[in-house]
C-alpha positions as CSV (number, residue, x, y, z in Angstrom):
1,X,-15.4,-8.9,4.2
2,X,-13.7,-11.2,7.1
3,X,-9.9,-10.3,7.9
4,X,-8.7,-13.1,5.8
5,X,-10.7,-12.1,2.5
6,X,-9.2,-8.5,2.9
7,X,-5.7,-9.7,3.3
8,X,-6.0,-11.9,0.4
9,X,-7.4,-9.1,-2.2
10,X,-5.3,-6.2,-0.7
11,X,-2.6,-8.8,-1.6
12,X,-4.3,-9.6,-5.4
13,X,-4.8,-5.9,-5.4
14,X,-0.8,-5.3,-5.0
15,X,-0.1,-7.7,-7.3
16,X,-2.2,-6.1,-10.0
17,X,0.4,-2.9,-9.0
18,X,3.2,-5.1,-9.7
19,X,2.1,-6.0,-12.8
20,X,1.1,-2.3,-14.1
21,X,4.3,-1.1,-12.4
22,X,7.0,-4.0,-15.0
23,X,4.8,-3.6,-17.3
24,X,5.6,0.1,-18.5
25,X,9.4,1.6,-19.1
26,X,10.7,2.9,-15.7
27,X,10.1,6.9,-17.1
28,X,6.7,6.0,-17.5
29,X,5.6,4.5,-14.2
30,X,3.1,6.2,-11.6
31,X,3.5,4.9,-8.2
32,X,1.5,5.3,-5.4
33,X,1.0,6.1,-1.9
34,X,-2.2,3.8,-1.9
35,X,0.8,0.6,-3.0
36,X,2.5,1.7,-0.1
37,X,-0.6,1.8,2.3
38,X,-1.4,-2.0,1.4
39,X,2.1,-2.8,2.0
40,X,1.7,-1.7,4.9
41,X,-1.4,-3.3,5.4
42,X,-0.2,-6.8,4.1
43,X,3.1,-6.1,6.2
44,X,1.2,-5.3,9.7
45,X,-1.2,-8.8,9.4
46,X,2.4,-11.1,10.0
47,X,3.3,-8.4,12.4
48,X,6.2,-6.9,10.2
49,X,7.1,-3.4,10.1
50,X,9.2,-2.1,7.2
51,X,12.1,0.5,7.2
52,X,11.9,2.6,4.0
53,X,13.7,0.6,2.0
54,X,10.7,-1.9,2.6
55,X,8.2,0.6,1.3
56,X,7.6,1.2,-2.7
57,X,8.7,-2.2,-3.2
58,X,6.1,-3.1,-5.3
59,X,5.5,-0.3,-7.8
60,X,9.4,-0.1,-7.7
61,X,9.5,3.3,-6.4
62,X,12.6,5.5,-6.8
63,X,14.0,6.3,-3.4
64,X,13.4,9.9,-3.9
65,X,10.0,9.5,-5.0
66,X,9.5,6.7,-1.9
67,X,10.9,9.3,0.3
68,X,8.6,11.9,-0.7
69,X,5.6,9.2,-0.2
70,X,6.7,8.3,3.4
71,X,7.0,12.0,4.5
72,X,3.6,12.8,2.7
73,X,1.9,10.0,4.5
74,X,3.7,10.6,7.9
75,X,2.3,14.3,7.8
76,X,-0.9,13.5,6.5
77,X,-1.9,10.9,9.1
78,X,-2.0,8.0,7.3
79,X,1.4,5.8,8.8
80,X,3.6,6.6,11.9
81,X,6.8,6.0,12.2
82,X,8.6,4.3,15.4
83,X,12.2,4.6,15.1
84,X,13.4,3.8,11.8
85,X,10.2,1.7,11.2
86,X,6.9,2.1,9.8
87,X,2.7,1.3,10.8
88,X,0.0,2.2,9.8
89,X,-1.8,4.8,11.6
90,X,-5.5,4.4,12.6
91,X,-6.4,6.8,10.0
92,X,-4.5,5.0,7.0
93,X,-6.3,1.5,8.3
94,X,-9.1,2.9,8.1
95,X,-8.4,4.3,4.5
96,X,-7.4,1.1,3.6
97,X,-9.9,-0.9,4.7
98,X,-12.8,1.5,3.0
99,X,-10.5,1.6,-0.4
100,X,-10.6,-2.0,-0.2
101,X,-14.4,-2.6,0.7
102,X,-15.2,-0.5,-2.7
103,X,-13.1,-2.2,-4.7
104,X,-15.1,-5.2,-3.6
105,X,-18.0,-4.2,-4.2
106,X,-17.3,-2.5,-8.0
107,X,-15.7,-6.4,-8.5
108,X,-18.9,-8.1,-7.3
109,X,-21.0,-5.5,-9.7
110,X,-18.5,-6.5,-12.6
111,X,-18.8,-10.0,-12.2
Protein backbone atom coordinates (compact mmCIF):
# COMPACT_ATOMS: atom_id res chain seq x y z
CA UNK A 1 0.00 0.00 0.00
CA UNK A 2 1.37 3.81 -0.75
CA UNK A 3 1.56 6.21 2.42
CA UNK A 4 -1.67 7.74 1.61
CA UNK A 5 -3.79 4.39 1.17
CA UNK A 6 -2.46 3.36 4.76
CA UNK A 7 -3.35 6.58 6.33
CA UNK A 8 -6.70 6.55 4.85
CA UNK A 9 -7.69 2.79 6.09
CA UNK A 10 -5.72 3.09 9.53
CA UNK A 11 -8.17 6.09 9.71
CA UNK A 12 -11.44 3.86 8.31
CA UNK A 13 -9.96 1.24 10.57
CA UNK A 14 -10.32 3.66 13.80
CA UNK A 15 -13.45 4.59 12.83
CA UNK A 16 -14.75 1.10 12.73
CA UNK A 17 -13.23 1.36 16.69
CA UNK A 18 -15.35 4.26 17.24
CA UNK A 19 -18.21 2.76 16.22
CA UNK A 20 -17.78 -0.74 18.16
CA UNK A 21 -16.57 1.44 21.11
CA UNK A 22 -20.59 3.87 21.29
CA UNK A 23 -22.06 1.18 20.24
CA UNK A 24 -21.91 -1.08 23.50
CA UNK A 25 -22.74 0.33 27.31
CA UNK A 26 -19.53 1.83 28.74
CA UNK A 27 -19.20 -1.58 31.31
CA UNK A 28 -19.08 -3.50 28.32
CA UNK A 29 -16.42 -1.92 26.14
CA UNK A 30 -12.83 -3.50 25.28
CA UNK A 31 -10.41 -0.99 24.24
CA UNK A 32 -7.22 -1.36 22.82
CA UNK A 33 -3.70 -0.70 22.69
CA UNK A 34 -3.79 -1.49 18.81
CA UNK A 35 -6.64 2.01 18.82
CA UNK A 36 -4.07 3.80 20.49
CA UNK A 37 -1.08 2.63 18.09
CA UNK A 38 -3.19 4.03 14.93
CA UNK A 39 -3.79 7.13 16.77
CA UNK A 40 -0.63 7.48 17.00
CA UNK A 41 -0.02 6.52 13.61
CA UNK A 42 -2.88 8.89 12.11
CA UNK A 43 -1.45 11.64 14.72
CA UNK A 44 2.43 11.33 13.60
CA UNK A 45 1.45 11.72 9.43
CA UNK A 46 0.26 15.72 10.33
CA UNK A 47 3.25 15.73 12.58
CA UNK A 48 1.11 15.82 15.90
CA UNK A 49 2.15 14.32 19.00
CA UNK A 50 -0.47 13.68 21.68
CA UNK A 51 -0.18 13.99 25.59
CA UNK A 52 -2.26 11.19 27.29
CA UNK A 53 -5.19 12.85 27.33
CA UNK A 54 -4.85 12.58 23.43
CA UNK A 55 -4.61 8.87 23.56
CA UNK A 56 -7.77 6.34 23.96
CA UNK A 57 -9.74 8.94 22.38
CA UNK A 58 -11.39 6.83 20.16
CA UNK A 59 -12.38 3.71 22.06
CA UNK A 60 -13.18 6.20 24.90
CA UNK A 61 -10.79 4.75 27.21
CA UNK A 62 -11.03 5.30 30.98
CA UNK A 63 -8.04 7.28 32.15
CA UNK A 64 -6.94 4.46 34.33
CA UNK A 65 -7.26 1.92 31.74
CA UNK A 66 -5.42 4.69 29.06
CA UNK A 67 -2.79 4.97 31.70
CA UNK A 68 -2.23 1.39 31.98
CA UNK A 69 -2.10 1.19 27.91
CA UNK A 70 0.59 4.04 27.71
CA UNK A 71 2.84 2.45 30.38
CA UNK A 72 2.33 -1.06 28.78
CA UNK A 73 3.32 0.32 25.32
CA UNK A 74 6.21 2.53 26.69
CA UNK A 75 7.80 -0.69 28.28
CA UNK A 76 7.06 -2.81 25.62
CA UNK A 77 8.70 -0.81 22.80
CA UNK A 78 5.96 0.07 20.87
CA UNK A 79 5.72 4.33 21.63
CA UNK A 80 8.33 6.66 23.36
CA UNK A 81 7.60 9.30 25.23
CA UNK A 82 9.37 12.87 24.89
CA UNK A 83 8.33 15.01 27.67
CA UNK A 84 4.82 14.88 28.36
CA UNK A 85 4.33 13.72 24.66
CA UNK A 86 3.93 10.69 22.80
CA UNK A 87 5.48 8.78 19.10
CA UNK A 88 5.57 6.03 17.99
CA UNK A 89 8.58 3.97 18.40
CA UNK A 90 10.26 2.21 15.37
CA UNK A 91 8.95 -0.99 16.70
CA UNK A 92 5.21 0.10 17.12
CA UNK A 93 5.50 1.55 13.21
CA UNK A 94 6.44 -1.23 12.22
CA UNK A 95 3.59 -3.17 14.06
CA UNK A 96 1.30 -0.93 12.63
CA UNK A 97 2.16 -0.96 9.40
CA UNK A 98 2.21 -5.05 9.15
CA UNK A 99 -1.27 -5.04 11.25
CA UNK A 100 -2.49 -2.83 8.64
CA UNK A 101 -0.95 -4.61 5.46
CA UNK A 102 -3.12 -7.87 6.71
CA UNK A 103 -5.99 -6.32 7.21
CA UNK A 104 -5.69 -5.35 3.57
CA UNK A 105 -5.15 -8.15 2.30
CA UNK A 106 -8.04 -10.33 4.46
CA UNK A 107 -10.31 -7.11 2.91
CA UNK A 108 -9.17 -7.73 -0.67
CA UNK A 109 -9.83 -11.69 -0.14
CA UNK A 110 -13.37 -10.67 1.29
CA UNK A 111 -14.26 -8.58 -1.40
Amino acid sequence: MTSTTTIKFAERVLASYRVLAVGLPSELRCPSPMSMLLELYVAEEEALYPTADGLGVIDAMHPNVRNHWIKALVQSGHIEQKGSRFALSDVGYKVVNDVLDLLFQVQRCLD
